[in-house]
PLY file of the C-alpha trace (Angstrom):
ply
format ascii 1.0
element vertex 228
property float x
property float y
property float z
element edge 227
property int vertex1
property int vertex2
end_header
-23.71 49.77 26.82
-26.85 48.16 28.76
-27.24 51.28 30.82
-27.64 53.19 27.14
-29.67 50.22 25.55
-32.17 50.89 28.63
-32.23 54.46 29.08
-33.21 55.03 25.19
-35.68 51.99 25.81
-37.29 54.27 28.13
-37.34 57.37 26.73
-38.55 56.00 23.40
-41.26 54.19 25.04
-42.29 57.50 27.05
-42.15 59.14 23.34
-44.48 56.46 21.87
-46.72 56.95 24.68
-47.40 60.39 24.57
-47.82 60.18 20.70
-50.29 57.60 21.39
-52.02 60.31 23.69
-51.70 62.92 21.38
-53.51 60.64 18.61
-56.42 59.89 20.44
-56.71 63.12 21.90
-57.03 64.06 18.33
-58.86 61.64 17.49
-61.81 62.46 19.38
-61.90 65.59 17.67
-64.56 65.76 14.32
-62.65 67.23 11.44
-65.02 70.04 10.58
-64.79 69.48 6.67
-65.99 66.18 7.56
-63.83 64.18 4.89
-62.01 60.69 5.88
-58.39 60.09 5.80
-59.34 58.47 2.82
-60.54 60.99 0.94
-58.16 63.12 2.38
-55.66 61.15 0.89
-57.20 60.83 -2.48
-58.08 65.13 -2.58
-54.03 65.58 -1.38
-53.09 63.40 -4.41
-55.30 65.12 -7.31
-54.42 68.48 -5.40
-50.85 67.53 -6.82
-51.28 65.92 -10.07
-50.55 62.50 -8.90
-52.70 59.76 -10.65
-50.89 56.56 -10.25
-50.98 56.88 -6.60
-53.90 54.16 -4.87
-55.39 54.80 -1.42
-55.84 51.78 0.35
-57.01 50.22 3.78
-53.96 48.57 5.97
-54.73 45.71 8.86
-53.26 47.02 12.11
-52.89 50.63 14.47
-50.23 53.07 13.46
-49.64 50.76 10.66
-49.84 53.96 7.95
-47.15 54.21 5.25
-46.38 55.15 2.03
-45.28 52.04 -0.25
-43.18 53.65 -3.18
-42.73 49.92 -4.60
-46.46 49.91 -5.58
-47.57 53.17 -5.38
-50.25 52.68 -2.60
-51.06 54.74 0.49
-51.51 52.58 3.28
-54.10 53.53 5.57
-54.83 51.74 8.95
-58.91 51.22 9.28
-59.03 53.88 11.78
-57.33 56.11 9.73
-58.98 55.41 6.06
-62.23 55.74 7.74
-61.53 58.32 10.13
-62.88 62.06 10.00
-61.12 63.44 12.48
-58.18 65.49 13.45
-55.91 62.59 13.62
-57.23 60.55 10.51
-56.50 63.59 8.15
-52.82 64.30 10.20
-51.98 60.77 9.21
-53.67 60.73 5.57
-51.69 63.96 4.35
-48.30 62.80 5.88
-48.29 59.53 4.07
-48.91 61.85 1.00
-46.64 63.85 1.87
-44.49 60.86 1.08
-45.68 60.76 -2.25
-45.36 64.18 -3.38
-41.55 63.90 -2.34
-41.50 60.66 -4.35
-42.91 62.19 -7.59
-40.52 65.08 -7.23
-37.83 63.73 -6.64
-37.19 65.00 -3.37
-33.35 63.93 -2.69
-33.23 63.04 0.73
-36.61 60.61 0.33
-34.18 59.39 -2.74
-30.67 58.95 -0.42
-32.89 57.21 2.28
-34.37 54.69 -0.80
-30.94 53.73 -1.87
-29.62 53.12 1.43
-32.85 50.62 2.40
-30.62 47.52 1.25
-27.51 48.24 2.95
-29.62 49.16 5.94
-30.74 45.76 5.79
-27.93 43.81 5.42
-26.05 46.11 8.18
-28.94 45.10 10.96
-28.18 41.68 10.38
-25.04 41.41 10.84
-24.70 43.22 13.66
-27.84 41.05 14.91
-25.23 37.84 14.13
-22.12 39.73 15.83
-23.89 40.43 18.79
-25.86 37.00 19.25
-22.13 34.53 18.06
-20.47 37.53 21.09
-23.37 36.71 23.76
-23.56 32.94 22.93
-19.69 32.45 22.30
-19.77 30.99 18.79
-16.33 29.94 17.40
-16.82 32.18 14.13
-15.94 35.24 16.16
-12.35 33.39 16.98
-11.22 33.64 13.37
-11.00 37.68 13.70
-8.85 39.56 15.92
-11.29 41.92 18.29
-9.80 44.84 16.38
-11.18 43.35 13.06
-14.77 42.43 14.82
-15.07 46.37 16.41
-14.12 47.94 13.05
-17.26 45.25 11.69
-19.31 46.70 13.85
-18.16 50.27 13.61
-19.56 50.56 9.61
-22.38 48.76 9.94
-23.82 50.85 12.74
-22.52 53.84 10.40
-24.79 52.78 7.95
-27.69 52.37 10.36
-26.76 55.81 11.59
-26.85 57.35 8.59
-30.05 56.10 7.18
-31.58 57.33 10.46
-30.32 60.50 10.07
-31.15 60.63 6.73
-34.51 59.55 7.73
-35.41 62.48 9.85
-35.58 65.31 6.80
-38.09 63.13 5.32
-40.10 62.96 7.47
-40.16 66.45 8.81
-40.69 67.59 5.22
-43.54 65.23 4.91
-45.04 66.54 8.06
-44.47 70.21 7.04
-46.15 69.59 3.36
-49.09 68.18 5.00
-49.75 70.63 7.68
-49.28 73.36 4.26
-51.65 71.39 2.22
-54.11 71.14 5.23
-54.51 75.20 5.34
-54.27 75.72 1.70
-56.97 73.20 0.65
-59.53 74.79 3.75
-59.03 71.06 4.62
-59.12 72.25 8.55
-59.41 75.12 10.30
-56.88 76.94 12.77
-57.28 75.38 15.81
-57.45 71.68 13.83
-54.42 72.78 11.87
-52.43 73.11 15.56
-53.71 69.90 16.62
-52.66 68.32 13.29
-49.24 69.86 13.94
-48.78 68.48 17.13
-50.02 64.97 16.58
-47.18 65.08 13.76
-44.46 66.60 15.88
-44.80 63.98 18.17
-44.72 61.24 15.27
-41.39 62.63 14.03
-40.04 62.71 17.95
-39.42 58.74 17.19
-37.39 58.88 14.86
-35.13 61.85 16.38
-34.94 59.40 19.23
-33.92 56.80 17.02
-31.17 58.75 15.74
-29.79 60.04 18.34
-29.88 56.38 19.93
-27.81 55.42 16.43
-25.08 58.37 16.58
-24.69 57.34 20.56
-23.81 53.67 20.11
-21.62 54.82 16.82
-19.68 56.94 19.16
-19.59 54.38 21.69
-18.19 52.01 19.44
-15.85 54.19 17.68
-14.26 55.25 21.67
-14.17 51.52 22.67
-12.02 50.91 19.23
-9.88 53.53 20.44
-9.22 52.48 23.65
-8.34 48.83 22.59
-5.50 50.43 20.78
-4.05 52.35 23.34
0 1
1 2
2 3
3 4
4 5
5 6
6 7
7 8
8 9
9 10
10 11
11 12
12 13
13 14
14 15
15 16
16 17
17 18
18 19
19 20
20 21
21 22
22 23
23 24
24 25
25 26
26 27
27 28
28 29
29 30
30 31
31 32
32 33
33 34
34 35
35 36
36 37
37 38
38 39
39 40
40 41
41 42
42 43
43 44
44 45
45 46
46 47
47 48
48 49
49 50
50 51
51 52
52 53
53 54
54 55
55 56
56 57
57 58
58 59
59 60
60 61
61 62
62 63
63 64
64 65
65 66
66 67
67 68
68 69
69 70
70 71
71 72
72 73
73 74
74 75
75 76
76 77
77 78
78 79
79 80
80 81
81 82
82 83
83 84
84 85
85 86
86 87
87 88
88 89
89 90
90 91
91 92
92 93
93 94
94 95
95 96
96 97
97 98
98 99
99 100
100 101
101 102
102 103
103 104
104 105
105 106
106 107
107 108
108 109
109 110
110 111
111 112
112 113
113 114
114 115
115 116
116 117
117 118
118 119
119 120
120 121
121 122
122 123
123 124
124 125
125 126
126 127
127 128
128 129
129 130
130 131
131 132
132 133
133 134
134 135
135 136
136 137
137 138
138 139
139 140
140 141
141 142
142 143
143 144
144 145
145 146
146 147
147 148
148 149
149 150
150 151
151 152
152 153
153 154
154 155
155 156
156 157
157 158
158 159
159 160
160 161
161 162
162 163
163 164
164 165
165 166
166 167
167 168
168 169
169 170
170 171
171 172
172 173
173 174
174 175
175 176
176 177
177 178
178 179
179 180
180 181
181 182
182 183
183 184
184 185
185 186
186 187
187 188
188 189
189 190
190 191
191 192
192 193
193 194
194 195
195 196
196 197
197 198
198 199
199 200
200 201
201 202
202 203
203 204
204 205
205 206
206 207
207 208
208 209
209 210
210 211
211 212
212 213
213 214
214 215
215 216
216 217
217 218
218 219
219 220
220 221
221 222
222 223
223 224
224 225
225 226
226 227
């Protein structure tokens, strides 16, 4: 299990790198419609009828997100201010997010309802794994069978949300990169950047995944072997 913990440690920090490099690559490069993320954002949003929708400016790097709670667009200040390749990648993703909110795209909609549960699953298996390493008593009331099958669902749940996760995101990446071309936001050779920056992006969380369906399956084989 530590060999697995480390090798997707690695390979998700050697993902994170190189979309880190791929960002400022892009970054570098002038946008040649010259708009902001910001305004990006804003365009992308009257483009598709969405009014309640506010663009604003986020503390942090690679701190972008859509917030469906309060209907904002998060932009990080290089980002919101940005007029670049990069800046406008970012801008129309997020809104991408919020086109597949006012639609009612259903796998942005599965993810949403599964945000609690995710929640509460993380934690617990945070508490299983801690009381396991540091040998609290409250393990001793269940029988191991009881604590594997615990940990089984929970990191179900997780699994599922992350797979889950990855259509949304893709979709988001795919109606930006559309909306990009179609609003002569960029031209060809930005549009490929764009594309790539957000392939990259989306890399992380098929990582992530497949790091949640290996430790499922890892789980699920070590419950079968304590029964034989």
């Amino acid at each position: 299990m530590i060999i697995l913990f480390i090798a997707f440690m690695i390979v998700g920090w050697a993902v994170q790198s190189k979309l880190k490099s791929k960002f400022k690559k892009y970054s570098a490069t002038p946008l040649s419609s010259g708009l902001s993320g910001k305004e990006v954002a804003e365009k992308m949003l009257a483009d598709h009828g969405i009014t309640k929708v506010r663009v604003i400016n986020t503390p942090g790097k690679l701190t972008d997100h859509y917030n469906p709670k309060d209907l904002t667009i998060n932009l990080s200040p290089e980002v919101y201010s940005g007029r670049n390749i990069s800046a406008a990648a970012i801008a129309a993703h997020e809104c991408g997010h919020a086109v597949q909110h006012a639609t009612a795209y259903k796998w942005l909609e599965m993810r949403s309802q599964m945000v609690p549960v995710v929640s509460v699953s993380s934690k617990m298996l945070n508490f299983i794994f801690l009381a396991g390493l540091f040998g609290m008593g409250v393990l001793h009331l269940f029988s191991m069978e009881m604590v594997i099958i615990a940990v089984i669902f929970f990191q179900a749940m997780i699994t599922i949300f992350s797979v889950i996760t990855l259509p949304v995101e893709y979709d988001a990446s795919h109606r930006a990169v559309v909306w990009l071309e179609h609003a002569g936001i960029a031209q060809q050779h930005e549009l490929e950047g764009a594309n790539d920056a957000l392939k990259w992006a989306a890399r992380t969380y098929l990582v992530s995944a497949i790091a949640a369906i290996t430790y499922l399956a890892y789980y699920v084989m070590m419950f079968l072997g304590n029964r034989d």
